[in-house]
C-alpha positions in Angstrom: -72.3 35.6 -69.0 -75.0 32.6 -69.3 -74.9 32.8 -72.9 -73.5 29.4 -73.4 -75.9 27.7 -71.0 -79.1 29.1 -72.3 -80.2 25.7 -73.1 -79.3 23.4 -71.2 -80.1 24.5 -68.0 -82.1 27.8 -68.0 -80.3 31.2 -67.3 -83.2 31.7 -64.5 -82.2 28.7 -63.0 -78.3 29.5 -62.9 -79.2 33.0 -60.8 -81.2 31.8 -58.3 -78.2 28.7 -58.3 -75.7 31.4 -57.6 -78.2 33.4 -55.5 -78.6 30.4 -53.2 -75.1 30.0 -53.0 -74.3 33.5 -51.7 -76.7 32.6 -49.0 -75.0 29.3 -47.9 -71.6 31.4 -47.8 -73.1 34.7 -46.0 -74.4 31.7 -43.6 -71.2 29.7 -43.0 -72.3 26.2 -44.6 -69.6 23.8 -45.2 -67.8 24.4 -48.4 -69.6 26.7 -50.0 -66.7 28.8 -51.4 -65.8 25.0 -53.3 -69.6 24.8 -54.3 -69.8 28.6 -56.0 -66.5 28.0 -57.8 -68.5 24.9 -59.4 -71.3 27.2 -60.4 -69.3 30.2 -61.2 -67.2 27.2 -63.8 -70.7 26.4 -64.9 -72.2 30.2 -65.5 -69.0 30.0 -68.1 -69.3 26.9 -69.5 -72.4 24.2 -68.7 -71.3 20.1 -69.2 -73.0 18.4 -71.8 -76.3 16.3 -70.1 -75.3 12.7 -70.1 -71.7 13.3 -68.8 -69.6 10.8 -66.4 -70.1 12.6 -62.9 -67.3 12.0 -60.1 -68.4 13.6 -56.7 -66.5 13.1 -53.9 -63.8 14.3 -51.1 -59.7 15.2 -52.2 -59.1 11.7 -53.6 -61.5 13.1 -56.4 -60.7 16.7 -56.2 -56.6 15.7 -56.2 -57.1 13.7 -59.5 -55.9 16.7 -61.4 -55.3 14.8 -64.7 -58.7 12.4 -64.0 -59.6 14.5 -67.7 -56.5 13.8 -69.3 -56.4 10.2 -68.3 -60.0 9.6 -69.1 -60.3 11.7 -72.4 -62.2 9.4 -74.4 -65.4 10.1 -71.6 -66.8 13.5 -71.3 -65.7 13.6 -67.6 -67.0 15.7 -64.7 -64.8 16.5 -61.8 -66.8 17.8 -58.6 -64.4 16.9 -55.3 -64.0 19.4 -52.4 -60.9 18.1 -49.7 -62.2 17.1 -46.5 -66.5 16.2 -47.6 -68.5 13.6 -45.9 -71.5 11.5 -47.5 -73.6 14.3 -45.6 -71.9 17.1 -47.5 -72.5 15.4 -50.8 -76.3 14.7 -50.2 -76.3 18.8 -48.5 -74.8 20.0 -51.9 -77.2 16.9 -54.4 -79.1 19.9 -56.0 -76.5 21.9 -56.8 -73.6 19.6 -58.0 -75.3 16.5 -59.3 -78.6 17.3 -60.2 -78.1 20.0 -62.6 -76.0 18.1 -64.8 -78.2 15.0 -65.3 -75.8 12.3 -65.7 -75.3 8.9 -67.5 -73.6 7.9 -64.8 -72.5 9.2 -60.9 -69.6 7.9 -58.8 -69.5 8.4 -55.3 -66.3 8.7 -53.3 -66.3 9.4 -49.2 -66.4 8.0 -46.4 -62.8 8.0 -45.1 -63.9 11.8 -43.3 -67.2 10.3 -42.1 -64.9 8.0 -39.8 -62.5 10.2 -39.0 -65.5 12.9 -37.6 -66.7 10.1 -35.3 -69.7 8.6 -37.5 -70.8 5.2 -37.2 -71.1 2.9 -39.9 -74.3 2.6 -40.1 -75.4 6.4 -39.7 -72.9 6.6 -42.9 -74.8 4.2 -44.8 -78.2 6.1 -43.7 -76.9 8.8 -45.3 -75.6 7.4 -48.4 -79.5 5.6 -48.5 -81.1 9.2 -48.6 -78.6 10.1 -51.5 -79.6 7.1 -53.6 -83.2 7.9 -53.0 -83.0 11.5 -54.4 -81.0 10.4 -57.2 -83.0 7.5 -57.9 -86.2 9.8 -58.1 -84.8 13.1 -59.9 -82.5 11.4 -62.0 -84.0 8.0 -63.2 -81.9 6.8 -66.2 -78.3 7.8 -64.1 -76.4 4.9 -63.0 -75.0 4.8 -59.6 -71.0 3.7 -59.1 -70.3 3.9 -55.0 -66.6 4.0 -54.8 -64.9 1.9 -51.8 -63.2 3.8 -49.1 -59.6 3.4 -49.2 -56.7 2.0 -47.2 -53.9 4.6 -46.3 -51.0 4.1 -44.0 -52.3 7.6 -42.4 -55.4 6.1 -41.3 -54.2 2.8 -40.0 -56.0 3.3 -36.9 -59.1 2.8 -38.7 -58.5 0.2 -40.8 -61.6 -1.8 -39.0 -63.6 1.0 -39.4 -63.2 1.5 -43.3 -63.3 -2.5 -43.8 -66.7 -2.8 -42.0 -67.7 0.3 -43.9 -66.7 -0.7 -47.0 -68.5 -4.2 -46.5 -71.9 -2.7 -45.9 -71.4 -0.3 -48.8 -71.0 -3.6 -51.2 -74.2 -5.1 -49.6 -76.2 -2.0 -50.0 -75.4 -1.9 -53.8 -76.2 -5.5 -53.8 -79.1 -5.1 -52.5 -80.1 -2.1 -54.8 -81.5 -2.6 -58.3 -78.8 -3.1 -61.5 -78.1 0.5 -61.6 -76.0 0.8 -58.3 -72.3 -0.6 -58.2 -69.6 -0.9 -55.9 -66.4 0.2 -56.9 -64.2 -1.8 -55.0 -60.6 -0.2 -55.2 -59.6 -1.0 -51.6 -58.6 -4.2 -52.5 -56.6 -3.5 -56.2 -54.4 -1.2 -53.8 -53.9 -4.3 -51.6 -50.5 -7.2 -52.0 -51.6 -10.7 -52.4 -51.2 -11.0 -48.9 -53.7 -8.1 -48.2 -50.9 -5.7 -47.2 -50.9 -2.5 -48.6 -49.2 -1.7 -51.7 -45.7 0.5 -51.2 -45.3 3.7 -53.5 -49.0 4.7 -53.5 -49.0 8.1 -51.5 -48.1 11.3 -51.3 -45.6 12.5 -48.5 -48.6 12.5 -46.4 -49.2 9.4 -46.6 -53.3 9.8 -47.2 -53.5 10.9 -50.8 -52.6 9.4 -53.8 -49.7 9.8 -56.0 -49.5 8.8 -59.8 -48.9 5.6 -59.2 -52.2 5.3 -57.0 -54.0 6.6 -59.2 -53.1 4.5 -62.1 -55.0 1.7 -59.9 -58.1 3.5 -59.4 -57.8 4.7 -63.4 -58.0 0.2 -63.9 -60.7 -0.2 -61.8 -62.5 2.5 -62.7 -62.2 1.8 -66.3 -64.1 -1.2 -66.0 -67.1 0.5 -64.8 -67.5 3.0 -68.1 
């Protein structure tokens, strides 16, 4: 079953992954059905070290043809509907870590809001990721995606601006290997108004067409 992950990552250290994860389920943790379906994908087939990691919330796990689009890069999709910063630093060791990146983009945020967090708890959070990945994984570059705009989410428009404001000045503030990702404003008119015919009938997730924004902006940052 671990035959084809032998050397990359240790057949040892894949059981006592999948060992810990039947814990974290038998225990209730926050999406740990998602996270074992990850490692159960991975006991199959490992990712090449060096990969282009996307972790985030269902903007990332929705972008069902993210592969297909970006085929050039060898892409890995980790998103789980509904995650916070604080699931993403929860789950670090067993959805980043292991695959040793060139490069990690962050989405989240919009569920941190929504959940009642303030802005700057958020950004204490998304801190204590950087500093794990800065010290396990050295020579992986850091992309922090922008929290979106949404019609759904109108109501905290203020919210997601200030958040993504102090998101840009802690990459700033970081060393060359952290970016902001700013899509909020591509999906923005020249007038600052939302763009129409970006959404799902939800009005929160992205159809095609949204996605063919984040795919520009995105692009710039491989």
């Amino acid at each position: 079953m671990f035959k084809d992950i032998k050397s990359k990552m240790g057949t040892g250290l894949v059981v006592v992954l999948l060992l810990l994860l039947l814990r974290l389920q038998a225990q209730g943790q926050p999406f740990s059905a998602e996270i074992m379906a990850f490692a159960k994908r991975d006991s199959l087939s490992f990712p090449k070290k060096g990969g282009i990691l996307f972790v985030g919330s269902s903007s990332i796990g929705g972008w069902v043809d993210m592969e297909d689009r970006l085929q050039d890069y060898a892409i890995i999709r980790r998103g789980f509907g509904g995650s916070t910063y604080s699931d993403i630093l929860r789950y670090l060791h067993e959805i980043v870590l292991p695959y040793r990146p060139s490069k990690l983009f962050l989405y989240a945020g919009e569920n941190d809001l929504v959940q009642g967090k303030a802005v700057g708890s958020i950004i204490t959070t998304l801190a204590k990721i950087h500093e794990v990945v800065k010290k396990e994984l050295p020579y992986t570059d850091l992309y922090i995606i922008s929290a979106k705009p949404s019609i759904k989410l109108q109501s905290y428009q203020a919210e997601i601006s200030e958040l993504n404001r102090r998101i840009q000045a802690f990459a700033l503030a970081q060393s060359s290997t952290v970016s902001y990702v700013d899509i909020y404003n591509a999906m923005l008119d020249p007038d600052g108004n939302l763009k129409p015919g970006l959404f799902i009938s939800d009005n929160l997730h992205l159809n095609a067409t949204g996605y063919d924004i984040w795919e520009h902006v995105i692009r710039q940052f491989l």
